[in-house]
Backbone as CSV, one residue per row, in Angstrom:
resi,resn,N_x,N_y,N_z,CA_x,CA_y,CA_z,C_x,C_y,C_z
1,UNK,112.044,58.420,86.184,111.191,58.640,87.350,109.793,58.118,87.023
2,UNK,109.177,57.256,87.891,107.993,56.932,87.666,106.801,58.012,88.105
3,UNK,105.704,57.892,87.051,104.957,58.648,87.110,103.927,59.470,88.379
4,UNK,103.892,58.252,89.498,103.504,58.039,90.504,104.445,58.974,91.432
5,UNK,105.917,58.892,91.159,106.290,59.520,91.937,106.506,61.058,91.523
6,UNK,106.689,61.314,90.120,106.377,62.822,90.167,104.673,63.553,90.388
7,UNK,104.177,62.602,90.884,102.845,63.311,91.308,102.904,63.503,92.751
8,UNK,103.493,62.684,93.187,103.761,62.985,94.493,104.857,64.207,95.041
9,UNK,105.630,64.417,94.248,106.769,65.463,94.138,105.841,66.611,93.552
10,UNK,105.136,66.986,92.905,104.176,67.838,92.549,103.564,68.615,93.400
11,UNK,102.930,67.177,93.899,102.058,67.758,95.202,102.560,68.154,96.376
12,UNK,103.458,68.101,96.454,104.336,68.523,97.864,104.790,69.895,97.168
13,UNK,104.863,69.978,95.969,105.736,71.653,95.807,104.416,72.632,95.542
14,UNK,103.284,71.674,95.583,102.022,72.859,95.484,101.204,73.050,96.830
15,UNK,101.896,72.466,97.718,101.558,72.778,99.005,102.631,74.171,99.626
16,UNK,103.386,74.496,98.643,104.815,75.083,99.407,103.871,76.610,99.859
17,UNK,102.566,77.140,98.742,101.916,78.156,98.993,101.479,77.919,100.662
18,UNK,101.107,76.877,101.410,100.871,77.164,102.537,102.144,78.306,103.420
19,UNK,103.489,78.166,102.847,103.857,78.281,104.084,103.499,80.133,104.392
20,UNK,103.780,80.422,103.014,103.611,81.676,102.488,102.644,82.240,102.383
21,UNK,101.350,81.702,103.150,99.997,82.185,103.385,100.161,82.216,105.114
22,UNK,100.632,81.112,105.663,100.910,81.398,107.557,101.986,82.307,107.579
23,UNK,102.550,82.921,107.122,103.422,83.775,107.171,102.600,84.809,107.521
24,UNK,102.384,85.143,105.880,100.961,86.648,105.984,100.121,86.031,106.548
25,UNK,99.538,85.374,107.197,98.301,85.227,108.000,99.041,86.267,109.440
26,UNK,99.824,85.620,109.919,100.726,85.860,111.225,100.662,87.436,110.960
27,UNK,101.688,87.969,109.807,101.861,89.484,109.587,100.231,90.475,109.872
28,UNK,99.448,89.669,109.106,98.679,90.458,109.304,97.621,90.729,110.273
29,UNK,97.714,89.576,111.591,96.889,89.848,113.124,98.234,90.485,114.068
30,UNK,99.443,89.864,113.492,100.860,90.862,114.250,100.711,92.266,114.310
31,UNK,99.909,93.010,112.978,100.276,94.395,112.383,98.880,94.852,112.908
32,UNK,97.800,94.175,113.322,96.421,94.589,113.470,96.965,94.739,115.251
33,UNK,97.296,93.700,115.852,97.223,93.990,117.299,98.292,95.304,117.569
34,UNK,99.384,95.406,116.743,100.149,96.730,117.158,99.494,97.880,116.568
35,UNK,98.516,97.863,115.816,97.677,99.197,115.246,96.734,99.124,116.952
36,UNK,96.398,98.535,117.065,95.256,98.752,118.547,96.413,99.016,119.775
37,UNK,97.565,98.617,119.843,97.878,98.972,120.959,98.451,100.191,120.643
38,UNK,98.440,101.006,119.570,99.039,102.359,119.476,97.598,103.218,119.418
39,UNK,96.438,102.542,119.177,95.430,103.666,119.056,94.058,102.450,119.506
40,UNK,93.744,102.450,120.128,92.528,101.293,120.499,91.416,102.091,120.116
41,UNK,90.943,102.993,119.701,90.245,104.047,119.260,89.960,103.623,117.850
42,UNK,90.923,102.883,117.094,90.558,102.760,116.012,89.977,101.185,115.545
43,UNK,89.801,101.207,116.725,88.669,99.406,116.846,88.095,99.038,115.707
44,UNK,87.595,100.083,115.410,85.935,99.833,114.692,86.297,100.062,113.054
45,UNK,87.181,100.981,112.982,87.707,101.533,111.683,88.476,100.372,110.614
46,UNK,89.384,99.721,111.767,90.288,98.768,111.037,89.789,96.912,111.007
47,UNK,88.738,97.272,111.619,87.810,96.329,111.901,87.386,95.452,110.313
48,UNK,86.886,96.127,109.938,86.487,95.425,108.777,87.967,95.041,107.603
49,UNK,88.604,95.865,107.775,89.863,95.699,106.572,90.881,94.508,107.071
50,UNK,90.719,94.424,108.429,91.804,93.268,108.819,91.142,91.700,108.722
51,UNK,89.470,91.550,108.542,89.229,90.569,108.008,89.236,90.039,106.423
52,UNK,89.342,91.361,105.811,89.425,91.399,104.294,91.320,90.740,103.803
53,UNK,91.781,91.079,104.885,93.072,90.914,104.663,93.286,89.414,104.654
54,UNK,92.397,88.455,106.241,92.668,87.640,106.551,92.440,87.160,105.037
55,UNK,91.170,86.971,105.151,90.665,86.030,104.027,91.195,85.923,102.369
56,UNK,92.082,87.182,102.230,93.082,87.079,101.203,93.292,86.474,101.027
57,UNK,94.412,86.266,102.495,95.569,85.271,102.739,95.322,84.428,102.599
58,UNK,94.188,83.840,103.255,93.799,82.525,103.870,93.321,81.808,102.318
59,UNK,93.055,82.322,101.625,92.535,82.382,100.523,93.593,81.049,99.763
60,UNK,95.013,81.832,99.559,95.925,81.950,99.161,96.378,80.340,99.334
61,UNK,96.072,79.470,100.971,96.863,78.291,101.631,95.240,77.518,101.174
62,UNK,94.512,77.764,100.630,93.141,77.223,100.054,93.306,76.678,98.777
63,UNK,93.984,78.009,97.562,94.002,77.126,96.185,95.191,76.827,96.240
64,UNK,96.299,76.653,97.313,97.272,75.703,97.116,97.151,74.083,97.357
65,UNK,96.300,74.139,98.320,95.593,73.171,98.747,94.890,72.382,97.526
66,UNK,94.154,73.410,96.940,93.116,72.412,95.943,94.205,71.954,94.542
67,UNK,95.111,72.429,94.347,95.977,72.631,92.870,96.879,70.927,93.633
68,UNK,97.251,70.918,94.808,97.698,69.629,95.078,97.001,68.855,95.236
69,UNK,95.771,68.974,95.496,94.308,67.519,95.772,94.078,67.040,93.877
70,UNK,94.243,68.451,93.302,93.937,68.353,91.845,95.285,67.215,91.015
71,UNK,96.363,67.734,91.825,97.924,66.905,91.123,97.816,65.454,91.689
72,UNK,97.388,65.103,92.974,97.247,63.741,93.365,95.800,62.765,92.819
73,UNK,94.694,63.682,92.406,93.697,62.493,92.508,92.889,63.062,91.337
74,UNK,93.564,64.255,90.346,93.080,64.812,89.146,93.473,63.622,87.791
């Protein structure tokens, strides 16, 4: 296998963390809008923890991102 092409095969399996970050991205505004439609009262409470959550996640489809920019042009 030429070298060229296992970098390219690399980088496609270090992208695979995206899918598994839109997953939990999804789970976790899915699980926030059914917490408000069972208690809308708790607006303000869950307010701050469901952005802490996002940005986990989001976190997560970020250094998969950079670990494949790093395998193609590192």
């Amino acid at each position: 296998m030429e070298p060229e092409a296992a970098r390219l095969i690399g980088a496609g399996l270090a992208t695979l963390g995206m899918i598994g970050a839109g997953l939990g991205v999804g789970q976790v505004w899915a699980n926030y809008f059914n917490a408000l439609a069972r208690n809308p009262a708790a607006r303000e409470s869950i307010g701050a923890n469901i952005w802490i959550g996002f940005a986990v996640t989001e976190a997560i489809a970020i250094f998969s991102l950079v670990v494949a920019l790093l395998i193609l042009f590192g």
